[in-house]
C-alpha positions, 0 to 999 in steps of 0.5 A: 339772301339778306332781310330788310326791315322797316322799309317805310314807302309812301302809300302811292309809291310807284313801281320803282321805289321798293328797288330805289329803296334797297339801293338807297339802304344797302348803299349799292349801284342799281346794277348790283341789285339782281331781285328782290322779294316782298316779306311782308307789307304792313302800314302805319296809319297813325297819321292819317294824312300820312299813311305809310307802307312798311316792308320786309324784303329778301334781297338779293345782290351780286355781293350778299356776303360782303354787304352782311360782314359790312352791316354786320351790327344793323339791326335792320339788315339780316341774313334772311333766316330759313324758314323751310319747314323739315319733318322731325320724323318718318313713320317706321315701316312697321308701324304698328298703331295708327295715331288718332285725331280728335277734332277737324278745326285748324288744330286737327286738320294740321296734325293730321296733315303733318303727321300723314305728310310724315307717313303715319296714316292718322285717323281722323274723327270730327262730330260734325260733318263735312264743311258743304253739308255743314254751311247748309245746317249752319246757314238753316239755323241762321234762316229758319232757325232749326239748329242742328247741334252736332253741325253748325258754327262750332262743330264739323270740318274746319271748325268755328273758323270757318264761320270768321273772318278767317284771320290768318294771323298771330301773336305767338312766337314762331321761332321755328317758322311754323306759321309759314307752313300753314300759310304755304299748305294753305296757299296750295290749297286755294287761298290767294297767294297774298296772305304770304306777304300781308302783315294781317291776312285773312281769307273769309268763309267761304274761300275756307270751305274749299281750302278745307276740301282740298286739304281733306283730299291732301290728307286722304291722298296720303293715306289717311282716314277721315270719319265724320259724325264721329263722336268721341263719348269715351276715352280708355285710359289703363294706368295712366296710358290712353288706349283708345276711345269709344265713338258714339255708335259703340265703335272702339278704336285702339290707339296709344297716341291720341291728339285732342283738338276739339275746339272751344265749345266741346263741353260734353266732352270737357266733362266726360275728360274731366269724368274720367280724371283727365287733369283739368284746371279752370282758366280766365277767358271772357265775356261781352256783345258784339258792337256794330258800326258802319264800316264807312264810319270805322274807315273815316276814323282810322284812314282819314281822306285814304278810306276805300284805298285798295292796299289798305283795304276795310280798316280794323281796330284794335282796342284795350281799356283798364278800367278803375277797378281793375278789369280790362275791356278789350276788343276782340275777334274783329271782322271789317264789312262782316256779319253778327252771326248766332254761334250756339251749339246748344238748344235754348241758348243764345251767342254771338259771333262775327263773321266776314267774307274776304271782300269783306264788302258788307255794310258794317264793322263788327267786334266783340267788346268783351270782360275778362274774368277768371276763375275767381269770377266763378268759383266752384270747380275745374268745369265752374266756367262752362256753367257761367257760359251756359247760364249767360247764354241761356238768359239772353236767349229769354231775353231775346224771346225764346226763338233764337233771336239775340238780345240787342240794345243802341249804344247810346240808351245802353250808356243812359241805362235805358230799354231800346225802342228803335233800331238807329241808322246802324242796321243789325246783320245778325242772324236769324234776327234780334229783339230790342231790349236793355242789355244790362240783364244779360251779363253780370253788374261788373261786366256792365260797368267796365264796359260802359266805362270802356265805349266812352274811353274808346270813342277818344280813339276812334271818333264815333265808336260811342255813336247813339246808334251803334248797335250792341248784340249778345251775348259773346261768351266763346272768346276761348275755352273756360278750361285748360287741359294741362299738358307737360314739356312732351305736349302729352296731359300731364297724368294721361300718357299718350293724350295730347291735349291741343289747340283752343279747346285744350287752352293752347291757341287763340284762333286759327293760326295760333291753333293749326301752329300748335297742330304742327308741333303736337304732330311733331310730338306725337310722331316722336313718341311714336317712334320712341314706342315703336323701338 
């Protein structure tokens, strides 16, 4: 087929004009054009009286060849590439030591599907529990406040993604089309058959809980294994090869492949790697609140008189900030007509995160406006950042008064340095509830300064971002893992044979697809070396 690109169409454009488009680009009779299919759509709302759609379409003619040697030097006219997705291994018949999985996010729950898919029956361990019974923990805490710590936001089947806006979408190269993959398992597992196409997909939560099932089923199907409340408290490494790993109930499993996907909160077991001279190094991640408007307000400001059109959807943002003295500020995580929810893991701390269904139909806009800081913010060792989260976190719990209330605090007094008495216009949605205060306690002075020189620079973007009623909640602490276990061109650590670190908590990914497309290729990794040892 041939691939166009930058198909620009009006927003209202009728059912005919994609195909009066192709003819008009590819310069052919309308009888010469046989189907076409819709890549991917996207919009250009930088005008916003002047909103327009933008496609890729695979095409087909009765004359493919002759049109590619014809625009053979456009850029904007391609074959269409194949982006069939092909295992790089089989599993030998004589397999004689199953691979282990750590961890049952987007990052193990792809290389334990891919490598199952490939015959090799992983077993698959997760600390916390399946996704029904850990929604009903989750949303216990959010209701009454009892935090269970081995389920809820963080841990459990699906990982801290499924309580997100279930953004489906990625700034990683993909040359190998890898994003494809999980966009198609994820479309067999229930998700709408648009994220295909969408130029920014998203599924919402709970449409990833029975996603996530289905998956689990696919895998079991294909004969893997899946524990949970399975924590891993040990590994066993003998001269320099893992061997296996000790689970919390005393059990061993033995294995010299073992995938490490354990998201971006497991610090207990950053430490126990860390214990056991597993090479870790400390690495930037950052550090903020959760700002809070109406969507009403966000849709006006980036869509003009088309706020509410069906194809465009709730709008989004995007935001950066370099501040004077260096630091950047930036917007992060952002869930359109979303929720603030409480995303501790651990007892007597506070952290936010955002969270949208996929009507994404409630009242507010939400984004984490956040610092980046780096280890120099922190000195002190390879673990030196999970201490700055625990310690942030543990402040806005007091400040927030003790009862897993968050801290919050009205733009405008948090711009005038001044203690909120009054919730505005701009009502919290957190959960379980939020207690006024002044937010310039809860994170380090240079933070406070970068981001209220951030709001002021951002309301010039989008009109009303700096409102006096907006609502700032905290503390954002979990954008990414504060460590990076090192790993060499063969995705195995790069002093422990047969450990592959991955995903977000290894430092590898940023969200879930970044995390399941590094699943996909630790998978290929691991079955190569495998077969490798099996020789």
């Amino acid at each position: 087929m041939i691939r166009l690109t930058n198909i620009q169409l009006p927003l209202d454009h009728d059912d005919q004009a994609i195909a009066n488009a192709v003819v008009a680009r590819l310069s052919i009779k309308a009888a010469d054009l046989v189907s076409y299919h819709v890549h991917r759509r996207g919009y250009d709302a930088r005008k916003k009286a002047n909103i327009v759609l933008i496609y890729t379409l695979d095409v087909e003619t009765k004359n493919n060849k002759a049109l590619l040697e014809k625009f053979a030097d456009e850029q904007l006219i391609k074959a269409t590439p194949d982006m069939s997705y092909k295992f790089v291994a089989q599993a030998p018949v004589d397999l004689q030591e199953r691979p282990v999985v750590i961890g049952f996010g987007p990052c193990g729950l792809l290389t334990g599907l891919v490598l199952a898919q490939m015959g090799y029956k992983p077993i698959i361990l997760d600390r916390g529990k399946e996704v029904r019974e850990r929604t009903k923990d989750t949303f216990g805490f959010w209701r009454k406040k009892i935090l269970n710590t081995e389920s809820n936001v963080q841990f459990g089947e699906g990982g801290a993604g499924t309580f997100s806006d279930g953004k489906l979408y990625s700034q990683v190269k993909d040359p190998h089309h890898y994003g494809r993959k999980v966009l198609t398992e994820f479309v067999e597992a229930g998700a709408p058959d648009e994220i295909m196409f969408v130029s920014k997909p998203h599924i919402g939560t709970f449409r990833l809980v029975s996603m996530v099932e289905k998956m689990r089923a696919k895998i079991i199907e294909l004969g893997g294994e899946i524990r949970f409340s399975a924590r891993v408290d040990d590994v066993q490494i003998e001269a320099g090869q893992i061997t296996g790993v000790a689970l919390a109930d005393g059990e061993v499993i033995k294995s010299k492949h073992i995938a490490l996907a354990i998201g971006h909160s497991a610090r207990d077991t950053f430490e126990m790697l860390y214990d056991k001279n597993v090479y870790i190094e400390a690495k930037p991640f950052s550090v903020g609140f959760r700002i809070e408007h109406q969507q009403s307000l966000i849709d006006e400001a980036r869509f003009g008189a088309n706020a509410g059109n069906e194809i465009l959807g709730a709008a989004d943002y995007k935001l950066v900030h370099h501040c004077k003295g260096g630091r950047s500020v930036y917007s992060f995580c952002m869930c359109p007509g979303g929720t603030v929810v409480a995303a501790t893991s651990e007892e007597h701390r506070v952290v936010t995160n955002g969270m949208s269904q996929y009507s994404r139909a409630e009242r507010n806009a939400n984004s984490a406006i956040v610092v980046g800081i780096d280890p120099t913010d922190y000195p002190g060792g390879p673990l030196a950042g999970i201490d700055f989260q625990r310690e942030l976190e543990s402040n806005a719990y007091l400040l927030g008064g003790e009862n897993y209330d968050a801290p919050a605090q009205k733009v405008g007094d948090f711009l005038k340095g001044v203690s909120s008495e009054t919730i505005g216009s701009v009502e919290p949605s957190f959960k379980p509830g939020i207690k006024l205060t002044d937010l310039s306690k809860a994170l380090p002075d240079f933070c406070i300064e970068a981001i209220r020189e951030a709001i002021p620079a951002f309301n010039r973007k989008i009109n009303g971002f700096a409102l006096e009623d907006a609502l700032l909640t905290g503390v954002e602490t979990r954008t990414s893992a504060p460590i990076c276990i090192k790993r060499g061109k063969d995705f195995q650590s790069i002093n422990t044979q047969g450990l592959f670190p991955a995903g977000e908590g290894a430092g590898y990914a940023g969200g879930i697809m970044s995390a399941a497309i590094d699943g996909i290729k630790v998978a290929e990794a691991m079955a190569l070396s495998i077969n490798h040892s099996n020789k």
